[in-house]
C-alpha positions in Angstrom: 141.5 98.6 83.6 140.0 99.3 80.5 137.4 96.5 80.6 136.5 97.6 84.2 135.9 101.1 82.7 133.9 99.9 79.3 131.7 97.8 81.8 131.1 100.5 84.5 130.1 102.5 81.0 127.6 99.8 79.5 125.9 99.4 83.1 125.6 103.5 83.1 124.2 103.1 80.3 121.7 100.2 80.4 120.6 101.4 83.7 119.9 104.9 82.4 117.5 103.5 79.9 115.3 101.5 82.0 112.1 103.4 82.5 111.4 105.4 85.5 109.5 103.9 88.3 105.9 104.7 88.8 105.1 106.7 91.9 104.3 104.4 94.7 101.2 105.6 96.6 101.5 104.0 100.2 97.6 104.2 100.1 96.9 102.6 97.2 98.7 99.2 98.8 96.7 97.0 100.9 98.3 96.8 104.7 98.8 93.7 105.6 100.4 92.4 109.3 103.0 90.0 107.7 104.4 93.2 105.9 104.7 95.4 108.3 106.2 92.9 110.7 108.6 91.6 107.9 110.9 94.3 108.2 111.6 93.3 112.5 114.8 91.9 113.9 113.3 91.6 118.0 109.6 90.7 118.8 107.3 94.3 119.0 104.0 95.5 119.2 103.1 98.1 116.2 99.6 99.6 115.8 97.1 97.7 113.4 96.5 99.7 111.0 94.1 98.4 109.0 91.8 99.0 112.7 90.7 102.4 113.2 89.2 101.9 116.5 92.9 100.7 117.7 90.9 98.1 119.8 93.5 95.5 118.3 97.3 95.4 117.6 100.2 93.2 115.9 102.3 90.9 117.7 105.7 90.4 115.2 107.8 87.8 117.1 111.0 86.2 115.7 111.6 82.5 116.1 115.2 81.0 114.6 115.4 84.1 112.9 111.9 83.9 111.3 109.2 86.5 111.8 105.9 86.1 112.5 102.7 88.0 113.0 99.5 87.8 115.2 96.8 90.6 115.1 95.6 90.5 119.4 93.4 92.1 121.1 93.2 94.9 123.8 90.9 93.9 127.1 87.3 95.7 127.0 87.2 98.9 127.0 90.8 99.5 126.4 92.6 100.8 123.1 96.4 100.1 121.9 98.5 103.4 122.0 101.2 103.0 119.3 103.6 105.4 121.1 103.5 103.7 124.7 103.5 100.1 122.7 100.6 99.2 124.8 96.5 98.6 125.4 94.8 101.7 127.7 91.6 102.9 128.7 92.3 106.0 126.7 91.5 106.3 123.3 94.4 107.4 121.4 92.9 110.9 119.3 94.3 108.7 116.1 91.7 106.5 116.5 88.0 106.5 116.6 86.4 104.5 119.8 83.5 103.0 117.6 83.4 100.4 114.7 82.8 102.0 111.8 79.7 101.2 109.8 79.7 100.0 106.5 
């Protein structure tokens, strides 16, 4: 009992002296398909994020228990809706209905 206590005190008191994480800025990290669909269990549709005209979407399927992702497209002149999991005519007022310009 004692050597379960003087352990649970020595991990106390290594883990209090790591140093504190840095803040983690979800828009200083680069979006990436693979990620977002790495955290799946059953094939979905999620918006593309890194495509602010929404005229594209991810595909995350799961084969043998590995995921995988495909960025698709939406017909002409239709837009993915992230809610409804689905391309439409509509553009969703998230997203802009022209490319941007760089």
């Amino acid at each position: 009992m004692w050597l379960r206590i003087m352990f649970i005190l020595l991990l106390a008191h290594c883990l209090s002296a790591l140093p504190a994480p840095e803040f983690d800025d979800q828009n200083s990290k680069t979006w990436s398909a693979e990620e977002a669909c790495s955290e799946v269990t059953i094939t979905t549709l999620m918006e593309n994020q890194a495509d602010p005209t929404c005229r594209t979407y991810v595909y995350c399927y799961v084969v043998n228990g590995s995921v995988y992702s495909l960025i698709r497209s939406c017909k002409s002149n239709q837009y993915f809706d992230h809610n409804l999991k689905m391309c439409r005519s509509e553009v969703p007022a998230e997203c802009s209905a022209e490319a941007p310009t760089n």
